[in-house]
C-alpha positions as CSV (number, residue, x, y, z in Angstrom):
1,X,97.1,82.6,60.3
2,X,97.5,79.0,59.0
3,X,96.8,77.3,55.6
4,X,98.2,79.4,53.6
5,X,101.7,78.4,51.9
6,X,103.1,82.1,52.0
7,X,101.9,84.7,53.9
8,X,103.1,88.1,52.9
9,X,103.4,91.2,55.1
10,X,101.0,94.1,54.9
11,X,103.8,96.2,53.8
12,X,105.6,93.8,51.3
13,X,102.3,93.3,49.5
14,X,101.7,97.2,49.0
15,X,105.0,97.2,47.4
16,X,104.1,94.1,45.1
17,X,101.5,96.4,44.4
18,X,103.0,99.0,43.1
19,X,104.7,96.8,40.8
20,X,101.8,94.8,39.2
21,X,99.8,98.2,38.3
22,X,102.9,100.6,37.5
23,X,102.5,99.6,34.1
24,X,99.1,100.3,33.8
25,X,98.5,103.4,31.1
26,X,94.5,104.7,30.3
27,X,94.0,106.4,27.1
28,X,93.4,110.2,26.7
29,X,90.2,111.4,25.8
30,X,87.9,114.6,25.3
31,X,84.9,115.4,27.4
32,X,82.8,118.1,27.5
33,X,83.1,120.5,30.7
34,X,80.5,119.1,32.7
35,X,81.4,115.6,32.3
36,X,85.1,116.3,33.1
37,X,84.0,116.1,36.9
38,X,86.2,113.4,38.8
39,X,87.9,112.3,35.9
40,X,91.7,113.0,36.2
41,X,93.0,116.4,33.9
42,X,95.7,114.4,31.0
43,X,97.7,117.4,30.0
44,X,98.3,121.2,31.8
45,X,95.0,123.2,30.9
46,X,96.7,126.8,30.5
47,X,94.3,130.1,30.4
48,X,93.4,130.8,27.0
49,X,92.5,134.5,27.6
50,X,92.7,137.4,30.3
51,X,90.4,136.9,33.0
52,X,89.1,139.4,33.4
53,X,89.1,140.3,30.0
54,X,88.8,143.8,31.1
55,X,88.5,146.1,33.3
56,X,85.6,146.1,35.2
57,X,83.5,147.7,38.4
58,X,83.9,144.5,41.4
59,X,80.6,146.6,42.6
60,X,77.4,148.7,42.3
61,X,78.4,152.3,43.0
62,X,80.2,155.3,40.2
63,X,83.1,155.3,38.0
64,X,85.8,158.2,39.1
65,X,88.9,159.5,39.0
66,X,89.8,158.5,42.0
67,X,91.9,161.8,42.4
68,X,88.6,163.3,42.4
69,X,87.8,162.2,45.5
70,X,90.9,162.9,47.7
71,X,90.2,164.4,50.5
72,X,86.3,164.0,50.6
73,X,84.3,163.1,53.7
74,X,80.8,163.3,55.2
75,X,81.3,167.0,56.3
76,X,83.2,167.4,53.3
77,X,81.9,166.1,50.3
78,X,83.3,166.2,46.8
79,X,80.4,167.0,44.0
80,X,81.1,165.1,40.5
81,X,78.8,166.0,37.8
82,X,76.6,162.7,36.7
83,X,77.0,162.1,33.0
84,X,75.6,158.5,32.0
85,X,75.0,155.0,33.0
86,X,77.1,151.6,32.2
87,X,75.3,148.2,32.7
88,X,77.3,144.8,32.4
89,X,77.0,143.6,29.0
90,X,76.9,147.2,27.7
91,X,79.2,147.4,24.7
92,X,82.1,149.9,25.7
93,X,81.6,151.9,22.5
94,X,78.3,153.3,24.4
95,X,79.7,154.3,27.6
96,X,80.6,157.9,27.9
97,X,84.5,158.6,29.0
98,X,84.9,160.3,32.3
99,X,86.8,163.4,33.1
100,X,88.2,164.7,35.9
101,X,85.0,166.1,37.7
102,X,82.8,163.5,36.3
103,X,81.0,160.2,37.4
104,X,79.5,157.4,35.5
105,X,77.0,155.4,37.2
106,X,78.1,151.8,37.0
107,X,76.8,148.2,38.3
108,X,78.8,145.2,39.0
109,X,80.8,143.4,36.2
110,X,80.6,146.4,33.5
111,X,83.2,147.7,31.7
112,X,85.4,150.5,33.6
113,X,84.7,153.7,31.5
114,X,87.4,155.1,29.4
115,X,89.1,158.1,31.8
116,X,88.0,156.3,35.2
117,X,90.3,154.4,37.5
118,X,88.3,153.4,40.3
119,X,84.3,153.2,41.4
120,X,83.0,154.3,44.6
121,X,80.3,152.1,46.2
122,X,77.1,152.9,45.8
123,X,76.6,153.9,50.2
124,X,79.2,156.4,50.0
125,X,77.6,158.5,47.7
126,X,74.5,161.0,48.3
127,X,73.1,161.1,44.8
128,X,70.7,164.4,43.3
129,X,69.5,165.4,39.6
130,X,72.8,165.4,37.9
131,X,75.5,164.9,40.1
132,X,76.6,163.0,43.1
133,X,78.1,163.9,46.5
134,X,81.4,161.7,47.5
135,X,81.4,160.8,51.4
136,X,84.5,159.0,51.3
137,X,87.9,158.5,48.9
138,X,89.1,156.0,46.9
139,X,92.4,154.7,45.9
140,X,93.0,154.2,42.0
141,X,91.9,151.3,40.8
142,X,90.1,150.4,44.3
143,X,86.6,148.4,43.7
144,X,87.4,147.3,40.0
145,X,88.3,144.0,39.0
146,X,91.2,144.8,36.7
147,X,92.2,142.5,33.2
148,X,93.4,139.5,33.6
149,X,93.8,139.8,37.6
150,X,91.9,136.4,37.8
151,X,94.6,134.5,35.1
152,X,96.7,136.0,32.7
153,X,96.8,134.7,29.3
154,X,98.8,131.5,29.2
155,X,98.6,130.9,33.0
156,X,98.4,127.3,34.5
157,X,95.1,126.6,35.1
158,X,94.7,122.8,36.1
159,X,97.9,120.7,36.7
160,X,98.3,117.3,34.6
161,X,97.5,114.5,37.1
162,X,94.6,116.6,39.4
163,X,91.4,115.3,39.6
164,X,88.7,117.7,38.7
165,X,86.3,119.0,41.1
166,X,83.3,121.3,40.5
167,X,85.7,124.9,41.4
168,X,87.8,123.6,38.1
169,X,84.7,123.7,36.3
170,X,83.5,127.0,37.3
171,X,87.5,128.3,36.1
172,X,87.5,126.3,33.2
173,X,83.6,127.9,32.1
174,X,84.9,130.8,33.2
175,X,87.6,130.7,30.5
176,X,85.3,129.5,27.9
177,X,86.7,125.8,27.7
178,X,84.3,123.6,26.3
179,X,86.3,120.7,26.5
180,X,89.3,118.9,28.4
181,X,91.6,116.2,27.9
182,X,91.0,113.5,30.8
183,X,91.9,109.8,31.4
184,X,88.8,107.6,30.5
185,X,87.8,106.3,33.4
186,X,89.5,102.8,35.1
187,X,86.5,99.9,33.6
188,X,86.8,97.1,36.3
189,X,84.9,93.6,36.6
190,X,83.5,91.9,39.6
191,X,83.1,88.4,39.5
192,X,81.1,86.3,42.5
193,X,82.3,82.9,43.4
194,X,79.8,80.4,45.9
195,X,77.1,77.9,45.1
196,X,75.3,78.9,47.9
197,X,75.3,82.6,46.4
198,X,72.5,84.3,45.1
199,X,71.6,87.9,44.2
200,X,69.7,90.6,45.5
201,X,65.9,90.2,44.7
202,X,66.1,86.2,44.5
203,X,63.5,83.6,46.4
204,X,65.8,82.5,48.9
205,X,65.9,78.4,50.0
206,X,67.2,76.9,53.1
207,X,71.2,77.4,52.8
208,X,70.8,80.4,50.2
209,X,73.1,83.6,51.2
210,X,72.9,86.6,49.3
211,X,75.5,88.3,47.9
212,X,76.4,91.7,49.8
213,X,79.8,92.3,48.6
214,X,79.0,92.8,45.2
215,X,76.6,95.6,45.4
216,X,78.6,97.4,47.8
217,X,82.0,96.4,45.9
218,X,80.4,98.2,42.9
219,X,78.8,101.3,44.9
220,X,82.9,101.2,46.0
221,X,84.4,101.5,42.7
222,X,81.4,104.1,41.4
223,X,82.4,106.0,44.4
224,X,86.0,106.5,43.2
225,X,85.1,107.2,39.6
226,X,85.3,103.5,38.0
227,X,83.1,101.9,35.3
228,X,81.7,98.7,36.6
229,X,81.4,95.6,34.7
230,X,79.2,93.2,36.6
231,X,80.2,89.4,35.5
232,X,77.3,87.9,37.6
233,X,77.5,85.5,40.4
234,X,79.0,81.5,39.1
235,X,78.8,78.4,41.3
236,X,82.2,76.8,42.8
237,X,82.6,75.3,39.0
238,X,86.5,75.7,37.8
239,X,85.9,76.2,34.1
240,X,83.3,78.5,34.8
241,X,85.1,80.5,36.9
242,X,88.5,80.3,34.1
243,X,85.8,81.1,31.7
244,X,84.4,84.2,33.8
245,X,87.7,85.7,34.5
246,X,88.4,85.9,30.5
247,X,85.3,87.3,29.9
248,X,86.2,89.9,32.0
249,X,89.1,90.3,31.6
250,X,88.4,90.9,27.3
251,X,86.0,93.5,28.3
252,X,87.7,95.5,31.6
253,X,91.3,96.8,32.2
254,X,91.2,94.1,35.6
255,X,89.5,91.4,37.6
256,X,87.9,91.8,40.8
257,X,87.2,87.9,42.3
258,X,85.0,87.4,45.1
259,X,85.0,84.3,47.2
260,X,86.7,81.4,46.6
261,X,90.1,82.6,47.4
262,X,90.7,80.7,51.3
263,X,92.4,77.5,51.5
264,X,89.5,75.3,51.1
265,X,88.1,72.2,48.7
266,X,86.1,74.5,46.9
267,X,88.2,77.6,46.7
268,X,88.9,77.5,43.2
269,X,90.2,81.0,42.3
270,X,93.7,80.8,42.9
271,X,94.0,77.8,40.8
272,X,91.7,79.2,38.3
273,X,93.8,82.5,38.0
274,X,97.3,80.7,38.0
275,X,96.1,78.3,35.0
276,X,95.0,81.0,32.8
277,X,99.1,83.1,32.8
278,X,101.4,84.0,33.9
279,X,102.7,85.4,36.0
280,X,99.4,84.8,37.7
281,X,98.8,85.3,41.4
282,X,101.8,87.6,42.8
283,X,101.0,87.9,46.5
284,X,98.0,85.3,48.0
285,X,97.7,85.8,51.9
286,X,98.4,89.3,54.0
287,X,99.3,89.0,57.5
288,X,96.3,91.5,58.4
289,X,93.0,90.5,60.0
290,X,90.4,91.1,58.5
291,X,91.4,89.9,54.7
292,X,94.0,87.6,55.4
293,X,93.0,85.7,51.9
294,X,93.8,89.2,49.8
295,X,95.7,88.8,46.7
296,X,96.1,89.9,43.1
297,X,98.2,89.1,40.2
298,X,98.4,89.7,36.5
299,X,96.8,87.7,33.3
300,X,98.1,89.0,30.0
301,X,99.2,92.2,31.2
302,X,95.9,93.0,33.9
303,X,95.5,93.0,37.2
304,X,93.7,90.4,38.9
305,X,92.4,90.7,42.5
306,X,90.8,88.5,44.9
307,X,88.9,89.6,47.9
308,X,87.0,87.4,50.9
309,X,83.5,87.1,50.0
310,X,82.4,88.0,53.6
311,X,81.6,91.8,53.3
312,X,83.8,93.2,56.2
313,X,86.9,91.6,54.6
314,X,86.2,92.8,51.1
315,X,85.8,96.1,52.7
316,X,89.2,96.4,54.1
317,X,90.7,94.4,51.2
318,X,88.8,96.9,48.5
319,X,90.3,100.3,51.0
320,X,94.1,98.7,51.3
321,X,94.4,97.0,48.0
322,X,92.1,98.0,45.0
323,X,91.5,101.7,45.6
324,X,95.6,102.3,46.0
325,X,95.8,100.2,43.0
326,X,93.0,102.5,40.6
327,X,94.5,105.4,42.0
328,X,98.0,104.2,40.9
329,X,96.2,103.6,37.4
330,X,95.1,107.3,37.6
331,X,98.1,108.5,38.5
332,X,96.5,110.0,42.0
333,X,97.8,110.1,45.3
334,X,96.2,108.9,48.0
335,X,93.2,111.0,49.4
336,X,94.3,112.1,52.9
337,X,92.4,110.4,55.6
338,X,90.1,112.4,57.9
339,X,90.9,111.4,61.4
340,X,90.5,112.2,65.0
341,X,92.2,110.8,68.5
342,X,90.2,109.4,71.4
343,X,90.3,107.4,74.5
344,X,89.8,103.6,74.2
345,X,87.0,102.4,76.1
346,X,88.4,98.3,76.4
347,X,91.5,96.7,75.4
348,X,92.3,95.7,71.7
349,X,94.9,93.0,71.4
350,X,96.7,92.3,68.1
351,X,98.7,89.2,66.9
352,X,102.8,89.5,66.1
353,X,103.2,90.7,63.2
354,X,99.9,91.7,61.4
355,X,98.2,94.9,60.8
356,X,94.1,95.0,61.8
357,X,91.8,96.6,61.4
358,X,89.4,97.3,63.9
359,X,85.8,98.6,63.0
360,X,85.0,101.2,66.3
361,X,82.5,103.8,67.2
362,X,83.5,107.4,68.2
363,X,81.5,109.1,70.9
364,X,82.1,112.3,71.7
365,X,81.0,113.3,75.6
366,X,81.6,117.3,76.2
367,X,84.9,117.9,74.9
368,X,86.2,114.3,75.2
369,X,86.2,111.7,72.6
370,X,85.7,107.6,73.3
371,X,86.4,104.9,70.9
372,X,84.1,101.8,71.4
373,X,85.9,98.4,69.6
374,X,84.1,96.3,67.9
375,X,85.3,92.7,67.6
376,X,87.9,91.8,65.7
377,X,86.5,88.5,63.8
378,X,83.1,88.6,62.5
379,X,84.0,89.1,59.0
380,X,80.4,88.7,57.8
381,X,78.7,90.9,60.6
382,X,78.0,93.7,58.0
383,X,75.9,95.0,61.2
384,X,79.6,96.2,62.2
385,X,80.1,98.2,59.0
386,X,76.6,100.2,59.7
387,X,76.7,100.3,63.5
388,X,80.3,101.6,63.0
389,X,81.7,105.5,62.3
390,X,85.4,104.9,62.2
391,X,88.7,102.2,61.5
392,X,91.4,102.1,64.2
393,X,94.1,100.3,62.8
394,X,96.6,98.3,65.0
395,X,100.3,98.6,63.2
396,X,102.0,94.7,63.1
397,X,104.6,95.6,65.6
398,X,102.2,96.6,68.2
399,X,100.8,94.0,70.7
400,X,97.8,96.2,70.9
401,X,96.1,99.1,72.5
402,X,95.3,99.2,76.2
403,X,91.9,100.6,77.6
404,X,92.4,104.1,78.2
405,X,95.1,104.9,75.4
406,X,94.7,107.5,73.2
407,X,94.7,106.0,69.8
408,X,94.5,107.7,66.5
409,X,91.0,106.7,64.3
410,X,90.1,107.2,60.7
411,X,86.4,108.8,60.4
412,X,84.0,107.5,57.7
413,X,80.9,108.4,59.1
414,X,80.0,111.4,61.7
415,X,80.6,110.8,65.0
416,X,77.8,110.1,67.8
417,X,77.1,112.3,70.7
418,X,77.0,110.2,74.2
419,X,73.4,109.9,75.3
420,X,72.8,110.5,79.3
């Protein structure tokens, strides 16, 4: 953990975090229903109507009085004299009003005839020219959906804040709401830094790397519901990179750096970020492993963040640092993890004082569950991400975990069955 002149601690710099994006406000706008999905509700959506509207039959069967039908059974039927139809859709005007000794025959979502107060299913009636034999009772108003059981009239519908999932479309359709007030959605840039980068699809020459962080950087922020500004891939050139970083940020509400950010001749981004504001680079250097060279900062009132260009450090950087930091933007908290304990199958030692992250694989034998370790360094083994179904992180007061401990491991992929 040398070379850097300050190292912060894991914790520290999600507090520094918080600061450098509390400020951070995305305009309101209008989108149609179907577009709404993901995006984040700006304003509490209350029910414009009663849903139901009316009442209405919750299944196929015959509008009663249910009074009609106390008493009846299947050696004791009640007869009800048959005396018209109602469809869904039918306009109520045309739907015959039902005495007491009277049935209407009624499907599924139609109006609830004038007089009636319940519907008997369909199987407990014997039916015969012009009237129908009750097997069994009803209770009023059992089998009807009844107005505005669903959402009365000015009831909260979707909270300010909640991010909108497909059931809050089918509500808000089912109110008739066209349109909703969201936050646009967070518009972040990705810059690559390295001479010895180039991009998917290139000839490659001897000392050539191609640039997997990127792409899977930007399927990242897509995933949580960002636009993605790609600023290309620049060689270890400062003015370009100064020059790259304005670009973006003119276009983008922040800066996403990759590369470049160590302690070496030709990392260039720290310099490049601290020369173009200030306050410029807040926190450079987390005491976890991988991602030590993390960091982020603010140039005229954006965020700025710089990730390792190996893939399995931007990884963790991108989980710890830039999705807290667009949810913060969003105003979200934090999904919940999905996790699950197991039994360590070999020791995993930890330095004092920093927090890692261990890619592992969960097996699960019978009812037991086994967590594999993968190593530790390898930062550019993106084999590790693939091969991989789960993160076990080591807190910075722990020495470790020994082989054998049950240890606590959050799932991102399903978990393997033990072959044999």
């Amino acid at each position: 953990m040398e070379g850097f002149p300050t190292l912060v601690s894991f914790k520290e710099s999600r507090l520094k975090l918080a600061e450098v994006i509390k400020y951070r406000i995305l305009e309101t706008i209008d989108v149609a229903l179907e577009d709404a999905l993901n995006m984040v509700c700006a304003e509490d959506v209350l029910a414009p109507i009663d849903l139901p509207e009316f009442d209405r039959s919750a299944v196929d069967g015959y509008a009663v009085v249910a009074e009609d039908t106390f008493g009846s059974s299947p050696n004791n039927p009640v007869e009800l004299k048959l005396i018209g139809r109602a469809h869904a859709g039918m306009n109520p005007s045309d739907i015959p009003r039902v005495n007491r000794g009277e049935a209407v025959e009624i499907y599924t979502g139609a109006y609830l005839p004038e007089g009636a107060n319940a519907v008997v299913m369909v199987e407990h009636v014997n039916k015969s020219d012009g009237s129908i034999e009750v097997l069994y009772p009803v209770s009023p108003y059992q089998n009807v959906s009844k107005k505005g059981e669903d959402y009365k009239k000015g009831d909260l519908v979707i909270k300010k804040g909640t991010r909108i999932r497909p059931w809050h479309i089918g509500a808000l359709a089912a109110l008739n709401i066209p349109k909703v007030k969201v936050l646009r959605k967070p518009r972040l840039a990705i810059l690559s830094t390295g001479s010895e980068l180039v991009e998917v699809g290139s000839e490659l020459k001897l000392g050539n790397v191609v640039n997997s962080s990127k792409p899977m950087l930007k399927s990242l922020l897509k995933e949580i519901g960002c636009e993605v500004l790609d600023l290309g891939t620049v060689p270890d050139d400062l003015e370009i990179i100064k020059e790259s970083i304005k670009k973006g940020l003119s276009m983008a509400d922040g800066v996403i750096i990759t590369g470049g950010t160590s302690v070496g001749e030709l990392d260039l981004v720290p310099e490049a970020i601290n020369s173009l504001g200030k306050p410029g680079l807040v926190v450079h250097g987390i005491m976890m492993r991988p991602a030590k060279p993390t960091g982020f900062g603010i140039i005229d009132n954006k965020p700025v963040f710089i990730l390792s260009g190996l893939p399995v450090a931007a990884l963790v950087g991108f989980h710890n640092f830039i999705k807290p930091a667009v949810y913060m933007m969003l105003g979200l908290p934090e999904e919940p993890k999905i996790t699950i304990r197991g039994r360590l199958t070999r020791r995993v030692a930890n330095p004092h004082g920093v927090r890692s992250f261990v890619r592992v694989r969960v097996i699960r034998n019978g009812d037991s569950y086994y967590v594999e370790p993968f190593m530790l360094t390898g930062s550019g083994l993106i084999s590790t991400l693939t091969k991989a179904n789960g993160m076990l992180v080591i807190p910075e007061e722990l020495e470790g975990y020994d082989e054998g401990e049950e240890v606590e491991v959050e799932l991102f992929q399903p978990i393997d069955a033990a072959s044999g």
